[in-house]
C-alpha positions in Angstrom: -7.7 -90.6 36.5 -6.2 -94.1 36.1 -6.4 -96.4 38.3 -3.1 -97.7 39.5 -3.4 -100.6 41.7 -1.5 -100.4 45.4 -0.5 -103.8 46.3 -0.7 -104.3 50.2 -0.3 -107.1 52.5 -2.2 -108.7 49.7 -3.6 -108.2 50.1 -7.6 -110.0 48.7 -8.5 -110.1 45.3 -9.7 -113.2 44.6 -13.1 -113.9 42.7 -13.8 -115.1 39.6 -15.2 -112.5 36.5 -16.0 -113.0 33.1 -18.0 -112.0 30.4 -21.0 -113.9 28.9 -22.1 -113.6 25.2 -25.3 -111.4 24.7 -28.4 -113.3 23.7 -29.8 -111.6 20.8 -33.3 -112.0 19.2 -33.3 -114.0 15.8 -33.3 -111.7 12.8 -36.6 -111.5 11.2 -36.6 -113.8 7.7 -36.9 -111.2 4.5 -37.4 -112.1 1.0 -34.0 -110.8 0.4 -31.5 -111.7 3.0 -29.9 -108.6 3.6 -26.1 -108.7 4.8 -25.6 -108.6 9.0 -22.5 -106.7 10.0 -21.5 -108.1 13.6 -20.6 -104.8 15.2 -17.6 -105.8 17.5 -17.7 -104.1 20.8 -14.4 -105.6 22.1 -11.6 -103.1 23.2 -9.8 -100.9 20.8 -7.8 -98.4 22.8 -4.9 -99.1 24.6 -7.6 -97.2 27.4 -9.9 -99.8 26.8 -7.8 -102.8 27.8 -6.2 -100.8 30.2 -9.7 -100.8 31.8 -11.0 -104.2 31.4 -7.2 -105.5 32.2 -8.4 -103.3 36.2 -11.2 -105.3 36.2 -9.6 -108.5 35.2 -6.9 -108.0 37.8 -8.7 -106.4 41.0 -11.2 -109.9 40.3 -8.0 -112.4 40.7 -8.1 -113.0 37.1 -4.3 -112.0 36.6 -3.7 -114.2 33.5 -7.0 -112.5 31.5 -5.2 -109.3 33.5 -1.6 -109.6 31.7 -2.6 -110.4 28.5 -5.2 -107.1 28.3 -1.9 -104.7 29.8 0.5 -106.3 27.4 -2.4 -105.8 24.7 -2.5 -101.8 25.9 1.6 -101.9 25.8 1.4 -103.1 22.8 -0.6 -100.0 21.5 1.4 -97.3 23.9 4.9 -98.5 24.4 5.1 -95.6 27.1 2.1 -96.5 29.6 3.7 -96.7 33.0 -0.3 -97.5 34.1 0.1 -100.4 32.5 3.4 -101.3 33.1 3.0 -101.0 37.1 -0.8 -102.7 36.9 1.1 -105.7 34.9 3.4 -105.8 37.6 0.6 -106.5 39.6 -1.0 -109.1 38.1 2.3 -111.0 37.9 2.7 -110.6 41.5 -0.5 -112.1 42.2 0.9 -115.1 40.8 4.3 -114.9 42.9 6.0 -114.2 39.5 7.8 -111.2 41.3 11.0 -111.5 38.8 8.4 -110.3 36.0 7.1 -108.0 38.3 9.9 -106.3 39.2 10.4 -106.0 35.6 7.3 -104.1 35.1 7.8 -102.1 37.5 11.2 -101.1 36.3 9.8 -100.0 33.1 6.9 -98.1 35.3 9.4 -96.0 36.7 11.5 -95.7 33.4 8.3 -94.3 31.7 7.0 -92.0 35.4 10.2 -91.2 37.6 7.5 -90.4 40.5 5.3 -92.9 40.3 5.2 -93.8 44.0 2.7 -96.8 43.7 5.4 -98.3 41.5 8.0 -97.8 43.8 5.9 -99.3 47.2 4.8 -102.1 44.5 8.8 -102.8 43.5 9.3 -102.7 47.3 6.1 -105.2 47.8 8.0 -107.5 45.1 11.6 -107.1 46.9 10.2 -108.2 50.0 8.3 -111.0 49.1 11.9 -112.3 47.7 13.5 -111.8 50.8 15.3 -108.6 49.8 14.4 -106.5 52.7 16.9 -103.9 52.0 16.0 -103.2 48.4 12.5 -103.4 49.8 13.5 -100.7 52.5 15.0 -98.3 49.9 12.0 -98.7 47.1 9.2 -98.0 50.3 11.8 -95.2 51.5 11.3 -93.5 47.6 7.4 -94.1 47.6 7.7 -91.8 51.0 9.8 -89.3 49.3 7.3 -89.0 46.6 4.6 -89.1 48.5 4.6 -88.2 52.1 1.5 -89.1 52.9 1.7 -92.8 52.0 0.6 -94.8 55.0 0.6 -97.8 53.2 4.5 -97.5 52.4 5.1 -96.4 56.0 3.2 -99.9 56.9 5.3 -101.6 54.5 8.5 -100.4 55.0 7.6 -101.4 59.1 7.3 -105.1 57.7 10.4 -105.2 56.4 12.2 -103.3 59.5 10.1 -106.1 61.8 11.6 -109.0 59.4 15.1 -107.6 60.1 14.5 -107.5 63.9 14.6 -103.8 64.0 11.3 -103.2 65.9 12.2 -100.0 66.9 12.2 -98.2 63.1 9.1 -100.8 63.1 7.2 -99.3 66.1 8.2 -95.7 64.0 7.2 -97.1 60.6 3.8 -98.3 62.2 3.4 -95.1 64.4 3.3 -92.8 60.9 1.0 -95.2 59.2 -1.5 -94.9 61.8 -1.4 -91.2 62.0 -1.8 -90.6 58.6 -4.7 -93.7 58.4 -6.4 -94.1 62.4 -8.5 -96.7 61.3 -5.7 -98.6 59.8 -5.9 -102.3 60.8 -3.0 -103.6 59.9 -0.8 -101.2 61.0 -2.4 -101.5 64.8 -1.9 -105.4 64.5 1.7 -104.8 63.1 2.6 -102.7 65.6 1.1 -104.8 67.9 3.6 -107.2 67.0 6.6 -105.1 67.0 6.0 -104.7 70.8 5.3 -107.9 71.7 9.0 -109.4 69.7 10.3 -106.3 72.5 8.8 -107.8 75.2 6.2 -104.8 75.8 3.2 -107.2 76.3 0.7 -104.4 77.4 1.2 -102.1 74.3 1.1 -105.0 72.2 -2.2 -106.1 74.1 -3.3 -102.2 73.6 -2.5 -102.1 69.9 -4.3 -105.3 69.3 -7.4 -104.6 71.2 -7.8 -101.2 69.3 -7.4 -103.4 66.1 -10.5 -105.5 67.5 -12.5 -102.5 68.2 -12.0 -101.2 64.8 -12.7 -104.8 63.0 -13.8 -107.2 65.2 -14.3 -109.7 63.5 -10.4 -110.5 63.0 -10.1 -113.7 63.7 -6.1 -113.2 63.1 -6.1 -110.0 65.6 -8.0 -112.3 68.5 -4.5 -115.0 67.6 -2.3 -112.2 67.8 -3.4 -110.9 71.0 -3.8 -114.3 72.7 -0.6 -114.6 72.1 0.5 -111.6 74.1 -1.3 -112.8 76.7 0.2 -115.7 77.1 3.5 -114.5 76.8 2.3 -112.2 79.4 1.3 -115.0 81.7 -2.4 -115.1 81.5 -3.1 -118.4 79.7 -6.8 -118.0 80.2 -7.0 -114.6 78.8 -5.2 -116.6 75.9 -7.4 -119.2 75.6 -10.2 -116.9 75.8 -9.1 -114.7 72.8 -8.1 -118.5 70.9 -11.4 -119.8 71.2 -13.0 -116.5 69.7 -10.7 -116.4 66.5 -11.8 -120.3 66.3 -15.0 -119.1 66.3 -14.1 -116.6 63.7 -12.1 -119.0 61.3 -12.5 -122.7 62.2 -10.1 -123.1 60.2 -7.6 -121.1 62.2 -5.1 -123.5 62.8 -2.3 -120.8 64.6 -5.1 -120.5 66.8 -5.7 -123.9 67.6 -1.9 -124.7 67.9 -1.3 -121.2 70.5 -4.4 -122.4 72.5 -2.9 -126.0 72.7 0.3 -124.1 73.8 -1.7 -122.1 76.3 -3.6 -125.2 77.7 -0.4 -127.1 78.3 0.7 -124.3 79.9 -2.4 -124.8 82.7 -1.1 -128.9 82.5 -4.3 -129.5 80.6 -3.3 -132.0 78.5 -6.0 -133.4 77.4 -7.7 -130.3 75.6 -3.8 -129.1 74.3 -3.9 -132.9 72.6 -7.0 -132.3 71.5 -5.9 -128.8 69.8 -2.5 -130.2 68.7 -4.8 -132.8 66.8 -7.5 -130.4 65.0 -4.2 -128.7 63.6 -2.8 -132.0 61.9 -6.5 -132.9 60.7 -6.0 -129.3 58.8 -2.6 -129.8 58.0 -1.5 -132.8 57.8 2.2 -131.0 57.2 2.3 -128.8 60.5 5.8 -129.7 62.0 5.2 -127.3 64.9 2.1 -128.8 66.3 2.8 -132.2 65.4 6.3 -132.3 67.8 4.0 -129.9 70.0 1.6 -133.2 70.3 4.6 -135.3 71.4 5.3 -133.0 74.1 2.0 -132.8 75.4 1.5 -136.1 75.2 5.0 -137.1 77.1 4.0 -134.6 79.7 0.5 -136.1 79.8 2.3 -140.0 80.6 4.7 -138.4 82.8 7.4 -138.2 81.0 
């Protein structure tokens, strides 16, 4: 079966792989040197790249990745595999104009490949065309009904485009195809809390923690909803556990700021406000968020 690669919500491929030269005993010396024939054991087949290209791609390696799928192109002008696992690889490196490219030609060569379609859509998306993005996720579907992923995406781009009812829909199919799915919990966890419905927002995200609880990003999301619900402690309480999670968090550092101010504790909001700029020096929100507190702090 080849393995065509799904891109998500990226999401996570990101380690390094390579191969190291075998060490090899030294020849015995003969009277008569005989001839040694290097056997190469380096990919032939446009299989064979399409393989180690997989394995070059799934370990974040996306330039070794393009150049063994062009290699198996090369061999098998008609391997929509290929084309769509290119695609990939150039979207791992944001080059989504060649992506799209690829796969264009992944469809040319397999009208249903679905993965192709939800990968164009991934592409579309990340370029701010949520409409072409709708439409390719809306194929996938069609091709495959039982895509949750495609569901999940297609609910991203609905939520970017302020429809959070298709969203909440979107969302609602992904999980019941997938009931473990993550994402889709947090995302429509989301959905709810842009309408204003704080307590199935708080729902979906605690169900999101129960499946994977160490999410430091599901603990930011739901403190969040708490504050916007009015319970600044309950958000200061999920904060401080994604911090503890990801101390590197810095949305969670900023919202628990947010939250503290909100109990006219200036000093720890400052405090917050500050780790953010430490850990991004560039953080417009937190640094006019710091001017705030600190006006209200003087009295101001």
């Amino acid at each position: 079966m080849k393995k065509f690669i799904p891109v998500m919500v990226l999401i996570c491929l990101l380690i390094g792989c390579g191969s190291k030269p075998k060490v090899v005993d030294t020849p015995p010396i003969v009277d008569t040197p005989a001839p040694v024939v290097q056997e190469d054991t380096g990919p032939k087949t446009a299989e064979d790249f399409f393989e180690r290209g997989y394995v070059n791609v799934e370990n974040g390696n996306f330039d070794e990745g393009i150049s063994d799928y062009s290699e198996a192109i090369n061999l098998k002008p008609d391997y929509a595999a290929a084309y769509n696992n290119r695609g990939v690889a150039y979207a791992g490196k944001e080059d989504y104009d060649s992506a799209i490219a690829d796969y264009n030609r992944a469809i040319e060569n397999y009208a249903n490949d679905s993965y192709a379609y939800n990968n164009r859509g991934l592409a579309y998306f990340s370029k701010g065309d949520l409409d072409k993005a709708i439409a390719d996720y809306t194929e996938a579907i069609r091709i495959k009904p039982d895509y949750a992923a495609a569901y999940n995406n297609r609910g991203l781009a609905y939520t970017e485009k302020g429809d959070y009812d298709k969203a909440i829909t979107d969302y609602t199919a992904a999980i019941r195809l997938t009931p473990d799915y993550v994402k889709a919990f947090n995302n429509r966890g989301l959905a709810y809390r842009y309408k204003g419905d704080y307590d199935r927002a708080i729902a979906d995200y605690t169900e999101a923690i129960r499946l994977e609880p160490n999410n430091s990003e599901t603990y930011t999301n739901r403190g969040a909803a708490y504050r916007n619900k009015g319970d600044p402690d309950k958000a200061i309480a999920d904060h401080t556990e994604a911090i503890r999670l990801d101390p590197n968090n810095v949305k969670a550092y900023n919202n628990r700021g947010v939250a503290y101010t909100g109990k006219k504790d200036y000093k720890n909001a400052i405090s917050d406000y500050e780790t953010v700029l430490e850990l991004d020096s560039e953080n417009a929100i937190a640094r006019e968020n710091l001017d705030i507190a600190r006006r209200l702090q003087q009295g101001l």
